[in-house]
N, C-alpha and C positions, 0 to 999 in steps of 0.2 A: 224260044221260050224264055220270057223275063221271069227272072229270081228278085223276087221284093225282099232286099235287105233293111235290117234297120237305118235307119238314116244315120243315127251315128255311127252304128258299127262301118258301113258302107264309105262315110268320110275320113274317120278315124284310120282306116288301113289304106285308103288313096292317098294322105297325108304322109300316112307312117311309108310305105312303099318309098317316098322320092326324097327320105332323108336320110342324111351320114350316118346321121346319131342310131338310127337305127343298125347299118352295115355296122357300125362299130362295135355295138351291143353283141349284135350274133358274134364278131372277132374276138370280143374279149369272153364271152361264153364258152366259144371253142374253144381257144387256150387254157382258161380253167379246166375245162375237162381233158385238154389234151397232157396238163402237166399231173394230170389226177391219171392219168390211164397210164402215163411212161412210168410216175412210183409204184402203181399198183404192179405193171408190167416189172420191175425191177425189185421188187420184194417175191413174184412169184417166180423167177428165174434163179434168185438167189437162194429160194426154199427148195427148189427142185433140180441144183446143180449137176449134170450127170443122171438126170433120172430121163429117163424117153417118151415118160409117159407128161410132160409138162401140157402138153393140150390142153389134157383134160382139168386139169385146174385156173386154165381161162376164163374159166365158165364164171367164175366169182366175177371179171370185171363186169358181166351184167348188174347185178346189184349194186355195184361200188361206182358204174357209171349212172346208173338210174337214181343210187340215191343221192349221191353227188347233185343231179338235176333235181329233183325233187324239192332237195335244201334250198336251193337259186331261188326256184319257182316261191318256196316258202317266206322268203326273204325278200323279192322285187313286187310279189304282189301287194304288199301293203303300200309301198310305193305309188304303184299306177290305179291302186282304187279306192284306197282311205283318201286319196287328196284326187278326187273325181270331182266331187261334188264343190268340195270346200274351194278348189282354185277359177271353179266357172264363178262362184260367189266372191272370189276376193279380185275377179277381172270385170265383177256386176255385168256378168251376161247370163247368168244364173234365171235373172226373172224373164229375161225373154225366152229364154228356152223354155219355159212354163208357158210361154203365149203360142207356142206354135201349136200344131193340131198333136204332137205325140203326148199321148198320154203318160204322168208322174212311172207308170209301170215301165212302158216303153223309153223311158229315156234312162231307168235304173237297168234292163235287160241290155242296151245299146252301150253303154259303159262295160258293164261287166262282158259280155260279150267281145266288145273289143280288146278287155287287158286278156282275154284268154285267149282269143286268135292270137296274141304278139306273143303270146307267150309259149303257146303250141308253135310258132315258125321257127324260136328256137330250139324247142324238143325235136321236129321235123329236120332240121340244119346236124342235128348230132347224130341221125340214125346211121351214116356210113362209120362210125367210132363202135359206134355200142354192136353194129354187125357184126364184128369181128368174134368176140364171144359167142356167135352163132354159128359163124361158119367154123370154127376151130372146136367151139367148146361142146355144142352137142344138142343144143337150148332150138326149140323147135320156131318155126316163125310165126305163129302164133300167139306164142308166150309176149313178141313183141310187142304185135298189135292190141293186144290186152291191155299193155303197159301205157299203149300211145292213150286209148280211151280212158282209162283208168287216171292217167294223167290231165285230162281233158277236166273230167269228173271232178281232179283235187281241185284245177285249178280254179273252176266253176265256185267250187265248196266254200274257199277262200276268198275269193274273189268276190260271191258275196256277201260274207262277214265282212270286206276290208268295204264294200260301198255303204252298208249300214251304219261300219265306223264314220265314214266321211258327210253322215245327216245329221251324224249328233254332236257334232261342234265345227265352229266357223272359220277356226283355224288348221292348215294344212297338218303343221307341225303336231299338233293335238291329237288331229286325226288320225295319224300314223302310229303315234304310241297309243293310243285307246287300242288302234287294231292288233299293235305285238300286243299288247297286254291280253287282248281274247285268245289272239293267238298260245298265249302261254298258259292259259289256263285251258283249252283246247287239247293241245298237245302235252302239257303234264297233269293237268289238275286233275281228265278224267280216271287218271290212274288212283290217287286216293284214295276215292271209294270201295275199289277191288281190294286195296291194302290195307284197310281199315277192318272190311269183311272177313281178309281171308286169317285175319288173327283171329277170329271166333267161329271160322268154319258154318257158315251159317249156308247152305247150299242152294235155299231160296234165295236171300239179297245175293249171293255171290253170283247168281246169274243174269241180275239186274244190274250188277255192277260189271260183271263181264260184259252185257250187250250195251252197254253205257259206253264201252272202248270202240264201240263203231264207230263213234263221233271223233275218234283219236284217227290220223290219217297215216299218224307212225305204226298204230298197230295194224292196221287194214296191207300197208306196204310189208311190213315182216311177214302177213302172212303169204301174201301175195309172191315175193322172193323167196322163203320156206316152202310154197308148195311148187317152185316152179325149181328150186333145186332138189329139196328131199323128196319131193312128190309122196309119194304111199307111209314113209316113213312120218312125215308130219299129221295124215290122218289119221294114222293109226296112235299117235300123239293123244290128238284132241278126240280120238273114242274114247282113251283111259280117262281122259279129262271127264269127259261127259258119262262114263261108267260114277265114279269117285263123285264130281260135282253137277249130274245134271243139267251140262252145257246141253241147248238147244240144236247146235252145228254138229254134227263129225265130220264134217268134209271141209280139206281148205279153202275148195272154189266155191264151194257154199255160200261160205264165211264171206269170200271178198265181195262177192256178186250183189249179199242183201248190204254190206256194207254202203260198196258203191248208190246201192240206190237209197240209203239212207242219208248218205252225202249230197248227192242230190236235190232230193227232198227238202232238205235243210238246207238246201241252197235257195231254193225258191222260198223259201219264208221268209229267211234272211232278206231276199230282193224284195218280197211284203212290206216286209215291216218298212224297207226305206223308201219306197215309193209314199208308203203312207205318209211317213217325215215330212216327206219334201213337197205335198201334195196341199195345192191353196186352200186355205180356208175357211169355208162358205159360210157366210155371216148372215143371221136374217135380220133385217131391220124391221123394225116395230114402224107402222104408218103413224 
């Protein structure tokens, strides 16, 4: 049975597979996380000196190793996607990649798709780190594989915000800050509006402004780590919430599920909109 890959994504990982640059990337990955896992490990042995129960507060290095990863991911995506586009145009192989048979869609999904395989091989390369808080701390194996998708999802989300940055200007450098810059309003700006609301109590906008934090990928992971450590205690959270302010949700895996598929969603527009960008433009001529 043949599996029809995209053609770029398909090259781009035969490519990436037979180079250094890549081994290196995962080594220096791991290291970061592994100097981030022996602090976290040495601040919680030094809280728990002489206590027996130190196990059980392992359990935190999931979060502290995930959001650890999380940040990476947040940080090299704009790297490998905001300068997608802009560096095939500044090597002028940009227009023949428009003459072949993949459509403006298919050559934005074959990018984005390829920064999010390299970037899932490194969340894949970490899983024997981050097991440890499974098998000591209590955290079921599912809670992980949630996290791998769920990570899949951000990196998707981003990824394509960072190639829509990369159709709207010609320079790499440009492209990378246009995409921190969404990124920044992304991750804090959608907060504002909640903060604006919640000084006048207003119960109606406050719930537009709360499901407005879907699009925040920092609040979808706090919840996702809150319900996967407080579990029942974080529900019964956001019932009071939704008793008081008419939240939509009481449940946290509620919450991250429609999250995640709002991320999504917004991923695929995001890949719209740039395909349109980049897409010839058909001129009629007058006889």
């Amino acid at each position: 049975m043949n599996i029809r890959l995209n053609p770029i994504l398909k090259k781009d990982l035969r490519v990436t597979s037979r180079t250094m640059k890549f081994s290196w990337g995962i080594f220096i990955f791991e290291a970061i996380l592994g100097i981030i896992f022996l602090f976290a490990m040495a601040i919680i042995y030094d809280d728990n000196l002489g206590y027996t129960g130190i196990y059980k507060e392992m359990v935190a290095l999931f979060p502290i190793i995930g959001g650890t990863e999380l940040g990476i991911v947040a940080l090299i995506m704009p790297i490998m996607t905001a300068t997608a586009i802009t560096q095939e145009r500044e090597k002028q192989t940009f227009d023949i990649l428009l003459t072949t048979v993949m459509t403006p869609m298919a050559i934005i999904r074959g990018k984005v798709l390829s920064a999010v395989a390299r970037v899932m091989m490194f969340i894949i390369a970490s899983i024997p780190l981050m097991a440890i808080s499974f098998t000591v701390g209590g955290i079921g194996w599912s809670a992980l594989f949630i996290y791998l998708i769920s990570t899949a999802v951000f990196a998707f989300y981003v990824g394509s915000l960072g190639i829509l940055c990369s159709t709207l200007s010609h320079k790499s450098i440009a492209s990378i800050i246009i995409a921190y810059a969404f990124y920044g309003v992304i991750f804090g700006g959608t907060y504002m509006p909640m903060l604006i609301v919640a000084l006048f109590m207003n119960s109606v906008t406050f719930v537009f402004s709360a499901l407005l934090l879907m699009l925040n990928p920092i609040t979808n992971f706090t919840v996702f780590f809150g319900a996967v450590l407080a579990g029942d205690d974080l529900n019964d959270l956001l019932a009071g919430a939704s008793n008081q302010l008419g939240l939509p949700f009481t449940n946290a895996w509620v919450w991250f599920a429609v999250a995640n598929l709002v991320m999504l969603g917004m991923g695929v527009f995001f890949q719209k909109l740039a395909a349109r960008r980049i897409e010839p433009v058909k001129r009629k001529f007058k006889k």
